[in-house]
ChimeraX commands (.cxc) that place a marker at each C-alpha (Angstrom):
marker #1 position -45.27,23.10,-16.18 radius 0.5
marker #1 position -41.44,23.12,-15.26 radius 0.5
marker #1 position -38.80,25.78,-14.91 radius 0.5
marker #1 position -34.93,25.53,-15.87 radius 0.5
marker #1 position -32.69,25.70,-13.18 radius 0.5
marker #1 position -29.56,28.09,-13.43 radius 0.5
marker #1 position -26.33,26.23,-13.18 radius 0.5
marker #1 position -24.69,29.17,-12.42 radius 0.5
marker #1 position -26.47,29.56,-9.35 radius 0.5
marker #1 position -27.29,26.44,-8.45 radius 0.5
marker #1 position -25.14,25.21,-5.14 radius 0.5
marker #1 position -25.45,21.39,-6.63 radius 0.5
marker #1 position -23.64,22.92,-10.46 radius 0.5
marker #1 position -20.42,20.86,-9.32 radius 0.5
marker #1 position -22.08,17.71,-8.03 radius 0.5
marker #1 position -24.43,17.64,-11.12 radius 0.5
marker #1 position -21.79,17.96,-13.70 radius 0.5
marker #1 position -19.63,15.52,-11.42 radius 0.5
marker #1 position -22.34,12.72,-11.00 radius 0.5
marker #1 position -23.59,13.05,-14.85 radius 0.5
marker #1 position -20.20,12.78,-15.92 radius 0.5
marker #1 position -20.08,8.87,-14.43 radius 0.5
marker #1 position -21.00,5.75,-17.19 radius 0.5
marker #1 position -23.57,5.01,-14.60 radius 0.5
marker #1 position -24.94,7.84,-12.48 radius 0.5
marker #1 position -27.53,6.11,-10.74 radius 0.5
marker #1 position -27.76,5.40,-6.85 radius 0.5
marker #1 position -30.29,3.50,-4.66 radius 0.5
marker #1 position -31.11,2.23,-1.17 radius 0.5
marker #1 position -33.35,-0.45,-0.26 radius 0.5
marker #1 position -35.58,0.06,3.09 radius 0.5
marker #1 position -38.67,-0.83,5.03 radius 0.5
marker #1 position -41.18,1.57,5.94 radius 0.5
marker #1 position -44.10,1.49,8.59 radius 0.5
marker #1 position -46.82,1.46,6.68 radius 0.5
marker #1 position -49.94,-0.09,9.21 radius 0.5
marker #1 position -51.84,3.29,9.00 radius 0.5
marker #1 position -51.72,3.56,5.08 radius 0.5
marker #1 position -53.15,-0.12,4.81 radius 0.5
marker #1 position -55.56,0.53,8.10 radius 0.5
marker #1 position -56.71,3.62,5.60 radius 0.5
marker #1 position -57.47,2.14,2.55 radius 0.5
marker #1 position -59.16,-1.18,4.27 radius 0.5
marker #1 position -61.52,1.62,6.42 radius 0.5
marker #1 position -62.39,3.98,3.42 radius 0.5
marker #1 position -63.01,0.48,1.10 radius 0.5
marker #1 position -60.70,1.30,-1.38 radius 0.5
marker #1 position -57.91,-0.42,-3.49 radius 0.5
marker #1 position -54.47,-0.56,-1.39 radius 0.5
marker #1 position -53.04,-0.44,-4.60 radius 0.5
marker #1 position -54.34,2.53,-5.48 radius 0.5
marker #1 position -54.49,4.43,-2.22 radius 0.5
marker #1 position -51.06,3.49,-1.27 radius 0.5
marker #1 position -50.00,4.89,-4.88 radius 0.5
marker #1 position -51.78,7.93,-3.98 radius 0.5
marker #1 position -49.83,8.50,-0.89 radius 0.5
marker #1 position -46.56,8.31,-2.50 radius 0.5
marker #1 position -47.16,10.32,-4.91 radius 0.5
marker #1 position -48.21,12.79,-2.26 radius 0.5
marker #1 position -45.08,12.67,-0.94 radius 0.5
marker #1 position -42.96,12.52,-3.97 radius 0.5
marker #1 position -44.29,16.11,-4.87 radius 0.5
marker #1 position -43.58,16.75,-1.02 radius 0.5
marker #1 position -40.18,16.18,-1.97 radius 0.5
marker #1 position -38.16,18.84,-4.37 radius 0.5
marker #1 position -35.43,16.78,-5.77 radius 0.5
marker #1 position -37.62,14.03,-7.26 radius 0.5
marker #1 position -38.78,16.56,-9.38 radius 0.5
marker #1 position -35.82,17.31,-10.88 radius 0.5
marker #1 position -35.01,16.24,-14.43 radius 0.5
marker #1 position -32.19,16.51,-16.91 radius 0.5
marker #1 position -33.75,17.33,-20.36 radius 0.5
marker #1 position -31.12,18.47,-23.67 radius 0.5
marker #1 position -28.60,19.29,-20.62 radius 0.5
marker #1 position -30.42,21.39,-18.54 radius 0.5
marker #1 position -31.68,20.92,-15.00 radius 0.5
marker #1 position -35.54,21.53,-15.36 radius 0.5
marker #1 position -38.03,21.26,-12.08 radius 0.5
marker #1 position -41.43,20.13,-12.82 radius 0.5
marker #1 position -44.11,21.42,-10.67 radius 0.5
marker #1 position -46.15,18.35,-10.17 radius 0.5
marker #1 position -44.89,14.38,-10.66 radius 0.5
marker #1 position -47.17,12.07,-11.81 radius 0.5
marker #1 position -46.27,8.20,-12.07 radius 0.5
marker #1 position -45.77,5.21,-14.88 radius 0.5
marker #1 position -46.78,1.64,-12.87 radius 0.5
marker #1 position -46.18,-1.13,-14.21 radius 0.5
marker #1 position -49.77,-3.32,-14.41 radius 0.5
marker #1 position -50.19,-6.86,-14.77 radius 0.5
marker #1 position -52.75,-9.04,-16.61 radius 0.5
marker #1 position -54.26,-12.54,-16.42 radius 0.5
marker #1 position -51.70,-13.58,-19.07 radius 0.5
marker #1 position -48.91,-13.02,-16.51 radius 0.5
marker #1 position -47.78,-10.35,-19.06 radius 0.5
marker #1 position -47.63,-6.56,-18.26 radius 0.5
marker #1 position -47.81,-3.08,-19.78 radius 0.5
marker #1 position -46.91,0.30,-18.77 radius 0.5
marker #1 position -49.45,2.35,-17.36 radius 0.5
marker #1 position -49.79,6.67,-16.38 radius 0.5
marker #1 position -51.73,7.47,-13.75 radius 0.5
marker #1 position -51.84,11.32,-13.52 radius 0.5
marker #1 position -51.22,13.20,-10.00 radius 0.5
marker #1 position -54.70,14.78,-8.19 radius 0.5
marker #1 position -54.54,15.83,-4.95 radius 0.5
marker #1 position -58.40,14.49,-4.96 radius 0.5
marker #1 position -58.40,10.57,-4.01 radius 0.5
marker #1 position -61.67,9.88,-5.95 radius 0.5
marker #1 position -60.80,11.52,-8.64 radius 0.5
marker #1 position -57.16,10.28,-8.87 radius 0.5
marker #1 position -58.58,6.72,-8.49 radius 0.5
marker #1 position -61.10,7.05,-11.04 radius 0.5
marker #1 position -58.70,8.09,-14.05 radius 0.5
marker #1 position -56.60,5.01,-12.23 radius 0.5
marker #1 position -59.18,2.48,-12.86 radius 0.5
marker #1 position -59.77,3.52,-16.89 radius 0.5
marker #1 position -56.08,3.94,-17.14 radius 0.5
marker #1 position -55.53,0.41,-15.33 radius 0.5
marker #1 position -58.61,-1.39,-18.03 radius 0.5
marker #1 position -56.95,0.18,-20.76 radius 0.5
marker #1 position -53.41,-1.57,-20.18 radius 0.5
marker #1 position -55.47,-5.02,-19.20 radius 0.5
marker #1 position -56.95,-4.88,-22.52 radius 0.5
marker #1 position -53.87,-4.13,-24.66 radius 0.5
marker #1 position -50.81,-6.20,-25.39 radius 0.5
marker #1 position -47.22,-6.00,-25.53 radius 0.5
marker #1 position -46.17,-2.85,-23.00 radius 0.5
marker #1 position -48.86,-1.04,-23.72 radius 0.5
marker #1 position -46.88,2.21,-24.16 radius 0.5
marker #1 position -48.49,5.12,-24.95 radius 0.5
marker #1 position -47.23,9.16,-25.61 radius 0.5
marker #1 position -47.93,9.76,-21.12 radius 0.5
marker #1 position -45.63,6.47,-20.26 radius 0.5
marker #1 position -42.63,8.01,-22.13 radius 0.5
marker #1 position -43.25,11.48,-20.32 radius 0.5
marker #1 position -40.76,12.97,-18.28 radius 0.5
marker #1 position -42.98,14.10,-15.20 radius 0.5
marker #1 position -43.44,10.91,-13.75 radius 0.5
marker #1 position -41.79,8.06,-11.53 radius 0.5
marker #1 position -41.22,4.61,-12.82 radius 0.5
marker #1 position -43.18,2.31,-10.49 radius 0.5
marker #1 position -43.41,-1.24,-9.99 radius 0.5
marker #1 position -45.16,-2.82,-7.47 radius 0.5
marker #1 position -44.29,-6.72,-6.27 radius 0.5
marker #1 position -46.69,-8.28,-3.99 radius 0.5
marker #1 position -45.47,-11.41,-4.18 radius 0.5
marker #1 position -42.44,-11.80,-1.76 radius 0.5
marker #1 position -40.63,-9.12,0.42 radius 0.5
marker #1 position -37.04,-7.86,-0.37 radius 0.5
marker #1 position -33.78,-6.54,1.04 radius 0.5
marker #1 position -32.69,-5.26,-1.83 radius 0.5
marker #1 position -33.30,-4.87,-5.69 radius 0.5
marker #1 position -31.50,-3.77,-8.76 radius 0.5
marker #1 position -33.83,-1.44,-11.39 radius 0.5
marker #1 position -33.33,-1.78,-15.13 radius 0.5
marker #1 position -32.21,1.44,-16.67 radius 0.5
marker #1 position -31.11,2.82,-20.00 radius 0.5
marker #1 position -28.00,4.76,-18.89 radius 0.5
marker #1 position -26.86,6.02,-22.56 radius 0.5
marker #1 position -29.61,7.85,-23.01 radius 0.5
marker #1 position -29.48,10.25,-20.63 radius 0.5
marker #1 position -32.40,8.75,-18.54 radius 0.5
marker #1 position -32.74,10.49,-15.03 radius 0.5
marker #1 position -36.03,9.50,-14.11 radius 0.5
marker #1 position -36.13,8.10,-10.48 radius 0.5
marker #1 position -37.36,4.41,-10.13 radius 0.5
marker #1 position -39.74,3.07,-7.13 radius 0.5
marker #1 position -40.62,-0.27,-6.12 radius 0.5
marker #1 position -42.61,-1.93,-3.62 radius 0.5
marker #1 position -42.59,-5.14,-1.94 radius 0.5
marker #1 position -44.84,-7.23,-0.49 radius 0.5
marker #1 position -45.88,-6.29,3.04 radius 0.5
marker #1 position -44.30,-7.86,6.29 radius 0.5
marker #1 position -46.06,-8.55,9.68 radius 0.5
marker #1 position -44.19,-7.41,12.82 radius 0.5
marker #1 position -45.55,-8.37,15.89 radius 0.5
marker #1 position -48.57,-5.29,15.30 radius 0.5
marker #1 position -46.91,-3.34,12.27 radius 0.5
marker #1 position -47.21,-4.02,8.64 radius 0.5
marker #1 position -43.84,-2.65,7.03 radius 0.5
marker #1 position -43.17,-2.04,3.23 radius 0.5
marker #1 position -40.70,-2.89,1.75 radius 0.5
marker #1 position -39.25,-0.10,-0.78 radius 0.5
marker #1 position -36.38,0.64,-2.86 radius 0.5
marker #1 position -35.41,3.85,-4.54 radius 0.5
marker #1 position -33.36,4.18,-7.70 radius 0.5
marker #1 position -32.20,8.19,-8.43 radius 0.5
marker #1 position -29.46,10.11,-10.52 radius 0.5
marker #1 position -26.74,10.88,-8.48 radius 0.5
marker #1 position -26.45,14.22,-10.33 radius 0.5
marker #1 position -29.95,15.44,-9.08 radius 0.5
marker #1 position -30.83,13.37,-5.81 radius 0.5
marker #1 position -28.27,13.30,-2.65 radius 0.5
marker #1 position -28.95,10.16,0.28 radius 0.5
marker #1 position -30.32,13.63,2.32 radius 0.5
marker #1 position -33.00,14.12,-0.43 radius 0.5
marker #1 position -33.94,10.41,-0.07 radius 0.5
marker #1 position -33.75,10.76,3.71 radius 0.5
marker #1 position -36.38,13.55,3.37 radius 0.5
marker #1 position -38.94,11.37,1.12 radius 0.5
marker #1 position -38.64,8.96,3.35 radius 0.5
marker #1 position -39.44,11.06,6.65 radius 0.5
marker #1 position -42.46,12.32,4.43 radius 0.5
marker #1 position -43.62,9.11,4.28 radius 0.5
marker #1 position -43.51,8.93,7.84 radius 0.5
marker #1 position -45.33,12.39,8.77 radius 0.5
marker #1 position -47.84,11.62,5.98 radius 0.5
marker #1 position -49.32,8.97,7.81 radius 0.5
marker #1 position -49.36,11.00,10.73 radius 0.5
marker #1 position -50.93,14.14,8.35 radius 0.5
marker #1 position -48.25,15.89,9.28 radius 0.5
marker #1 position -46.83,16.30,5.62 radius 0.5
marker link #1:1,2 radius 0.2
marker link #1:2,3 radius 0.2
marker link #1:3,4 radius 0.2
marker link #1:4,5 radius 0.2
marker link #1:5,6 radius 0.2
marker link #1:6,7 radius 0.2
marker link #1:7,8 radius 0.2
marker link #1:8,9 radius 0.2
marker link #1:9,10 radius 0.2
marker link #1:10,11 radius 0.2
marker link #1:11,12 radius 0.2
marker link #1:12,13 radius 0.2
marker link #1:13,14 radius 0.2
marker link #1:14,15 radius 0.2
marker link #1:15,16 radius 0.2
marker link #1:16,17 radius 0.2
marker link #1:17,18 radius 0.2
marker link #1:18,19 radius 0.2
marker link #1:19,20 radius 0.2
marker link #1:20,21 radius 0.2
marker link #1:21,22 radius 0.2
marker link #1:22,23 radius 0.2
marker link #1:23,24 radius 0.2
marker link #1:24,25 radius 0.2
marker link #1:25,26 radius 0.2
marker link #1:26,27 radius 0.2
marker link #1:27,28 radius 0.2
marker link #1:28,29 radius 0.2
marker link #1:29,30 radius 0.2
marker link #1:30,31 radius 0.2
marker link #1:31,32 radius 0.2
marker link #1:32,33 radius 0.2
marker link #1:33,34 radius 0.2
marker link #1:34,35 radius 0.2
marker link #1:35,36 radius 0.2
marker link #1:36,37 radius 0.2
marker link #1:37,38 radius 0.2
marker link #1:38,39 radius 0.2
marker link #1:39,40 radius 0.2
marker link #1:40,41 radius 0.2
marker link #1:41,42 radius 0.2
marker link #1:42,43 radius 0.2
marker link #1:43,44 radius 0.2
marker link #1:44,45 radius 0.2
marker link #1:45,46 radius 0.2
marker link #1:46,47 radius 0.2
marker link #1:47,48 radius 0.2
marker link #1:48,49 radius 0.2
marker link #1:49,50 radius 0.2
marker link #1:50,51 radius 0.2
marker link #1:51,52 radius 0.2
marker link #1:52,53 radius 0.2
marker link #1:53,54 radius 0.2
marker link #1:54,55 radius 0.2
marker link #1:55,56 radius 0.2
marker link #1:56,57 radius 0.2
marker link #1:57,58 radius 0.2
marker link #1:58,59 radius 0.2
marker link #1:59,60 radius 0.2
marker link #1:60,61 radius 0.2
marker link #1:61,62 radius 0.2
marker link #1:62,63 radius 0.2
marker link #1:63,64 radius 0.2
marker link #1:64,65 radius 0.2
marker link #1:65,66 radius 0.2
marker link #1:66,67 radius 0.2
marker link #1:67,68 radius 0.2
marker link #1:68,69 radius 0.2
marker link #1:69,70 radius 0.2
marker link #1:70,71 radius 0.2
marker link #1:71,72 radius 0.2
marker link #1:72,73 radius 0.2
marker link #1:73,74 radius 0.2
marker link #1:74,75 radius 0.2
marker link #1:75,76 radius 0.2
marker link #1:76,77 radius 0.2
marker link #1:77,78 radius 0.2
marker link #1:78,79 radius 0.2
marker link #1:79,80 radius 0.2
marker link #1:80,81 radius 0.2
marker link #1:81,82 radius 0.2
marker link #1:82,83 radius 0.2
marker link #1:83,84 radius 0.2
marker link #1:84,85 radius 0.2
marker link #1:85,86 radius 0.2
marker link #1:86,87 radius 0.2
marker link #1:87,88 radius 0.2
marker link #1:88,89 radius 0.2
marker link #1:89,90 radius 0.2
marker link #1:90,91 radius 0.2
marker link #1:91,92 radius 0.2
marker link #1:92,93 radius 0.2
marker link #1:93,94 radius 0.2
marker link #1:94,95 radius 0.2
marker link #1:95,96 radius 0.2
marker link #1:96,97 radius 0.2
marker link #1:97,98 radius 0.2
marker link #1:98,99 radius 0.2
marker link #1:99,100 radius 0.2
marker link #1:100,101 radius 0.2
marker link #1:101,102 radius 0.2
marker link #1:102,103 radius 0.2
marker link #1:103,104 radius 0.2
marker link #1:104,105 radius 0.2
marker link #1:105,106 radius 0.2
marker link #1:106,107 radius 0.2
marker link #1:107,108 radius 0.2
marker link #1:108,109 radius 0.2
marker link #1:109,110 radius 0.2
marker link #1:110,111 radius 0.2
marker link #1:111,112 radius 0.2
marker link #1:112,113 radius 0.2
marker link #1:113,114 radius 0.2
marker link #1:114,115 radius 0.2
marker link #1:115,116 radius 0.2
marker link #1:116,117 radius 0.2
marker link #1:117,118 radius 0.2
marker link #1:118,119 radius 0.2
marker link #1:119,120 radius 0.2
marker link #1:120,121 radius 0.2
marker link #1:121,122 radius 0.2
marker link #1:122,123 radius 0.2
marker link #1:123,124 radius 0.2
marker link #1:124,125 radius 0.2
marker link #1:125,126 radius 0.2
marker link #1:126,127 radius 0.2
marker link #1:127,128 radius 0.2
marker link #1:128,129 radius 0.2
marker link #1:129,130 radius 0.2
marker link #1:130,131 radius 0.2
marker link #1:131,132 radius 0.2
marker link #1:132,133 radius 0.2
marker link #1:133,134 radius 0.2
marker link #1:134,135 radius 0.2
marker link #1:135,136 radius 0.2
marker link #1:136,137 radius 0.2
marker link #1:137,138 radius 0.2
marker link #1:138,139 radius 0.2
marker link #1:139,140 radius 0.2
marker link #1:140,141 radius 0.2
marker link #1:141,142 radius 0.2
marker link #1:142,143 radius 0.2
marker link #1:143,144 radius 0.2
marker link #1:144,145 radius 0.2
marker link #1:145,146 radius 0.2
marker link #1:146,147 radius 0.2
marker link #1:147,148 radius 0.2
marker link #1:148,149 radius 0.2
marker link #1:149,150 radius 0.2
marker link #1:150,151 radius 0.2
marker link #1:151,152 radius 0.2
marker link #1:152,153 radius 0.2
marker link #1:153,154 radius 0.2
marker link #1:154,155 radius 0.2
marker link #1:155,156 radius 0.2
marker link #1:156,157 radius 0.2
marker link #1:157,158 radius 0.2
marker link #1:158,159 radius 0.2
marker link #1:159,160 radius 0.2
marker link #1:160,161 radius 0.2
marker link #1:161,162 radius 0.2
marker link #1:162,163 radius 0.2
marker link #1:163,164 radius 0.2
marker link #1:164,165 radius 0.2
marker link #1:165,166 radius 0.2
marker link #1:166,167 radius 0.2
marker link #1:167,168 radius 0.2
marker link #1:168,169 radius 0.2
marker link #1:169,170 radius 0.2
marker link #1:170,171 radius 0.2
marker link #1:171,172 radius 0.2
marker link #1:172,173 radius 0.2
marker link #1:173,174 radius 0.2
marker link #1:174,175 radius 0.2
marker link #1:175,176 radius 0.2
marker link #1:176,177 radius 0.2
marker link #1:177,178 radius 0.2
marker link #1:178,179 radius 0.2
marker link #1:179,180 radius 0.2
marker link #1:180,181 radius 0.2
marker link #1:181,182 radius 0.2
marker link #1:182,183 radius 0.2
marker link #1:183,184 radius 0.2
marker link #1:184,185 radius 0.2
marker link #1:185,186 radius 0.2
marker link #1:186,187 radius 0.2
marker link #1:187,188 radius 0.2
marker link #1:188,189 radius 0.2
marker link #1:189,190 radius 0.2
marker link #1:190,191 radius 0.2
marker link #1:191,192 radius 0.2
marker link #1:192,193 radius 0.2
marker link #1:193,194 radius 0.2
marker link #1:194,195 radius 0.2
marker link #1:195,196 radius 0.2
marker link #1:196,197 radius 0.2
marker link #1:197,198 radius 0.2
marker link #1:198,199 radius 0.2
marker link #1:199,200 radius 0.2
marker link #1:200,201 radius 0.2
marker link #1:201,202 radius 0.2
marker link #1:202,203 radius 0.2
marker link #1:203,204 radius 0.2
marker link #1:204,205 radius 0.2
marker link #1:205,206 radius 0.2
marker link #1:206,207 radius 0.2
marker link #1:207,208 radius 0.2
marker link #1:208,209 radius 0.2
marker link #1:209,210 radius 0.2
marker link #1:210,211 radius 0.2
view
């Protein structure tokens, strides 16, 4: 489900029209996070970190209003729940586009996970399908193979794509701390650096189930 927001009452109408205006819209940081407890979780309950660490941010994406927004024929719609499109590799080295729908329920969210994950590891090509082209979701890649400091995302500005883009690094010791690495891609015309500020403090009092 989503609702339109009206422009005409909206207190962002200028910076949207301002932002979406640009030839390239799009804004990002590139961060660490603490994330010991997430990994401490997932190890104690026996479950994928993948999958549980997916879980989490999509917890607190939905935590956070502005990644809902989209832009849709013009408008400024606000979905009520975000689900995400991963990216999933195979043994081929080769990778296809996954959806992995939002439930508030771990086992449940993991289960649909797993078929949706066997499903792109058994296909070829990117593996799209009608749920990766959805607008409900954040684009997701996950790189376990080196830490970064920053990162540029592929986007396709012309067509009016204002989707936000997450990635995730692999994970760096610190003396007792395991810290993710994280950047986040988001359409200036939606998403302000204090909207990313609060995602990012709701990854923080997740972990303390706080959020």
């Amino acid at each position: 489900m989503k609702r339109v927001i009206n422009l005409d009452n909206w207190n962002r109408k200028e910076h949207f029209k301002f932002f979406s205006a640009l030839d390239d819209p799009f804004w990002g940081i590139t961060t660490t996070v603490d994330f010991t407890s997430i990994y401490q979780q997932s190890k104690n309950m026996e479950v994928s970190f993948f999958l549980y660490s997916v879980h989490f941010l999509l917890k607190c994406i939905n935590a956070t209003t502005a990644f809902k927004l989209r832009i849709e024929n013009g408008e400024v719609v606000e979905y009520d729940k975000i689900n995400i499109s991963p990216t999933i590799g195979r043994e081929d080295g080769t990778f296809g586009f996954g959806f992995f729908e939002y439930d508030t329920d771990l086992s449940l969210f993991i289960e649909n996970a797993e078929k949706e994950i066997h499903r792109v590891k058994n296909s070829t090509g990117l593996s799209f399908s009608k749920d990766t082209a959805r607008a409900d979701v954040i684009r997701y890649s996950a790189l376990p193979w080196f830490a970064f400091s920053e990162m540029k995302h592929a986007g396709s500005i012309q067509t009016g794509d204002s989707i936000p883009k997450i990635s995730t690094g692999k994970l760096i010791q610190e003396k007792k701390r395991l810290l993710l690495p994280i950047s986040i891609s988001v359409h200036h015309g939606l998403v302000d650096g204090r909207n990313v500020a609060e995602f990012i403090q709701n990854v923080k009092d997740g972990q303390n189930n706080t959020l």
